[in-house]
N, C-alpha and C positions, 0 to 999 in steps of 0.2 A: 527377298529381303535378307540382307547382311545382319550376324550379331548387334551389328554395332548400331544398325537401323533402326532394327528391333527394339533396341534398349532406349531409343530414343524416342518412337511409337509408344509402347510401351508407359513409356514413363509421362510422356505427355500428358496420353488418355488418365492415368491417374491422377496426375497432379492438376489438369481438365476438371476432370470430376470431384476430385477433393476438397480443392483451394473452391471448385464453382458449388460447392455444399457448406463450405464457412461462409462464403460472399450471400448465396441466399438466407441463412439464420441471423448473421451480425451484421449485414447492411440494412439503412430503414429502404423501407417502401418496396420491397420485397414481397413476393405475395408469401416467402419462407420466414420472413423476417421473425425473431424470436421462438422459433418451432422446435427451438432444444436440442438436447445432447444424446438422445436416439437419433432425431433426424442426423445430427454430425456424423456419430457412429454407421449409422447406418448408411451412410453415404458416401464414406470413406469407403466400407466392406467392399460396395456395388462399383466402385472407383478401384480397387486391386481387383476385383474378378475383370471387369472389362478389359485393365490394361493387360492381364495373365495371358486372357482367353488370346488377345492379338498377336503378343510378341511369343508366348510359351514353343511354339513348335520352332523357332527361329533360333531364341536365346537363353531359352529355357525361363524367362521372362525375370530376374532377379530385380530390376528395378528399385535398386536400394543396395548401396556402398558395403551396409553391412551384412547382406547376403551374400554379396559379391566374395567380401573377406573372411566369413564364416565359412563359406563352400571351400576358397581354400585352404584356411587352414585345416578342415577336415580332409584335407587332400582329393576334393570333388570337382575341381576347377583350377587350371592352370595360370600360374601366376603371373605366365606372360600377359594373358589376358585381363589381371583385374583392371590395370589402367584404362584401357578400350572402354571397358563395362563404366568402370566409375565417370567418365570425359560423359560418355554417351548418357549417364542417369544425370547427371548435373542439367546438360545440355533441354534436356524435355523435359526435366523439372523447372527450371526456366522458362522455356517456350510456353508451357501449363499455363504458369501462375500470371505470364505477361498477358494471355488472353484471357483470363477471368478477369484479370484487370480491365482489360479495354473492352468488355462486353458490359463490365457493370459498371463504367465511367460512370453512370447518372448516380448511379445509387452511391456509387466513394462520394460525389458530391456532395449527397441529400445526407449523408449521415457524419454528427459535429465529432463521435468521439472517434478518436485516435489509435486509442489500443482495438474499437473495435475495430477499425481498418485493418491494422496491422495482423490482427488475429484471424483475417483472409489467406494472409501469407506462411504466417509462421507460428511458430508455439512461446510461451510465456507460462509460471508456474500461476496455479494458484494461489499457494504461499510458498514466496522466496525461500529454500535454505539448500545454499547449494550440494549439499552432502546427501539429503534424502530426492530431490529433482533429479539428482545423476543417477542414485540408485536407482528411481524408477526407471528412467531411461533402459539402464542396464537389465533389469527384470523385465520390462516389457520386450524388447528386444532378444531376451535370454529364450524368451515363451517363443515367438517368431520362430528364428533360427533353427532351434532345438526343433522344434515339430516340424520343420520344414527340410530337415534332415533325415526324417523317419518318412518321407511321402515315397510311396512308391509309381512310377511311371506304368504304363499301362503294356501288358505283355500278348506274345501270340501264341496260344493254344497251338496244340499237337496237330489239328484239323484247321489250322489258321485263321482261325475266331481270334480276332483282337478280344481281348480283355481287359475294361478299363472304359474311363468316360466319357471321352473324347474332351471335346470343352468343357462340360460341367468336372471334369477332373482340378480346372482352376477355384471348384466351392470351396474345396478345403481350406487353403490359404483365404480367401476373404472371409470364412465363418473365424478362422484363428485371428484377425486381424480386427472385426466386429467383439470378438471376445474381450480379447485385450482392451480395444475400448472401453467397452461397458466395463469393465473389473478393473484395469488398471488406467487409467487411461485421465483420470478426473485431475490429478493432481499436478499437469506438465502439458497435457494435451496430446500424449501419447506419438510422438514425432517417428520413433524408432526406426527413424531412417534419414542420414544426415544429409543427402539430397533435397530428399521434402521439404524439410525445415532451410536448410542454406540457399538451396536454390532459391526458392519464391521470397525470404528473405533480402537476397540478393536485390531482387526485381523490385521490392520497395523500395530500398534506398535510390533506385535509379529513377523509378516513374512517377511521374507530377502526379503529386497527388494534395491537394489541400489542406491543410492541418494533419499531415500523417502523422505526427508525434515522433515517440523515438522510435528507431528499429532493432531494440534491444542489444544491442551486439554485448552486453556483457553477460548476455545471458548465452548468446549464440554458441558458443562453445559447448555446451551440456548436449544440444541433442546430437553433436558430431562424435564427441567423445564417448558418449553414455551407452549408443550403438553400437559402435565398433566393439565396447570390452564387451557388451553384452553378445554379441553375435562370437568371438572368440571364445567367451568363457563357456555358451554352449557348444561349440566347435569342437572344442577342448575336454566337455564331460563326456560326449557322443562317443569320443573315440577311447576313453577311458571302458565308456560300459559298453563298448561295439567289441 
């Protein structure tokens, strides 16, 4: 499997599992339907570890634009590269979110409101105000990046014992990812990755769907933006205190 495979594996399996843990809380007739903002979180977490665990030994599993551009501006990733990575994360954040579409066709049906459809896809504030929604963006993102920067990869002892966790080395990243949900995550819906959010956005405006409402695009720009500063501004402290 190629980088560019991977990032699209990867990305799938996340946005698979992500966008299919909104579909089960805010579609009716769900046997998840209404189960709250742990199940979200929590199922988000278990949605980066599975995509990590597949693509990580491939692509190092970055699956999100502003890893991609964090890693290089910390000079971790070559910048030929970020195009490749970011094509590839759009691509299987796509593909994700068009198949939790077409497995819960009944349930977009069965359920009349709009925003909750849309809120299978993509993120919307709490409360509107665009100044503190980008902040959080950029915080939540800042947390990401920054710790994902300090992960160390697993090493070969003198007596060539691997050292390190094999797959469970992907918990880190999804316990910081469940974190940031739970802590920051209430007031935006916690996107911090403008794949996530664009991609399966995307896929709403495209596929039939009945009384979808709007697909926010004025809002759409906050988690594309909000990411990226935040993934550079941690980029940019690393190397200040590295």
């Amino acid at each position: 499997m190629t980088p560019f495979i991977a990032e699209i594996v990867g990305t799938f399996l996340l946005m698979l599992l992500g966008c299919g843990v909104n579909a089960n809380v805010s579609l009716q007739k769900t046997y998840g339907s209404g189960s709250g903002w742990i199940v979200i979180t929590t199922g988000w977490a278990f949605a980066v570890y599975t995509g990590v665990v597949v693509a990580g030994p491939y692509s190092g599993a970055h699956l999100n634009p502003a890893v991609t551009i964090g890693l290089a501006v910390a000079g971790e990733f070559p910048l030929n590269d970020i195009a490749p990575y970011i094509i590839a994360q759009f691509i299987g954040a796509m593909l994700g979110a068009f198949s939790v579409w077409l497995m819960n066709k009944d349930h977009f049906d069965a359920t009349p409101n709009g925003d909750a459809k849309r809120a299978v896809f993509c993120n919307a504030p709490a409360i509107p105000n665009t100044f503190l929604n980008l902040l959080t963006e950029i915080l939540g993102t800042f947390v990401l990046v920054f710790a994902v920067l300090y992960f160390t990869d697993a090493t070969i002892s003198s007596d060539n014992t691997i050292i390190g966790l094999g797959s469970l080395g992907a918990l880190p990243v999804a316990l910081i990812v469940w974190g940031i949900g739970l802590s920051l995550g209430g007031t935006t819906g916690y996107a911090i990755n403008p794949a996530r959010d664009m991609g399966p956005r995307i896929v709403h405006a495209l596929v039939p769907i009945k009384d979808k409402g709007s697909n926010g695009w004025a809002y759409s720009w906050i988690p594309v933006v909000g990411p990226i500063l935040g993934a550079a501004l941690a980029a940019g402290i690393a190397l200040l205190l590295n």
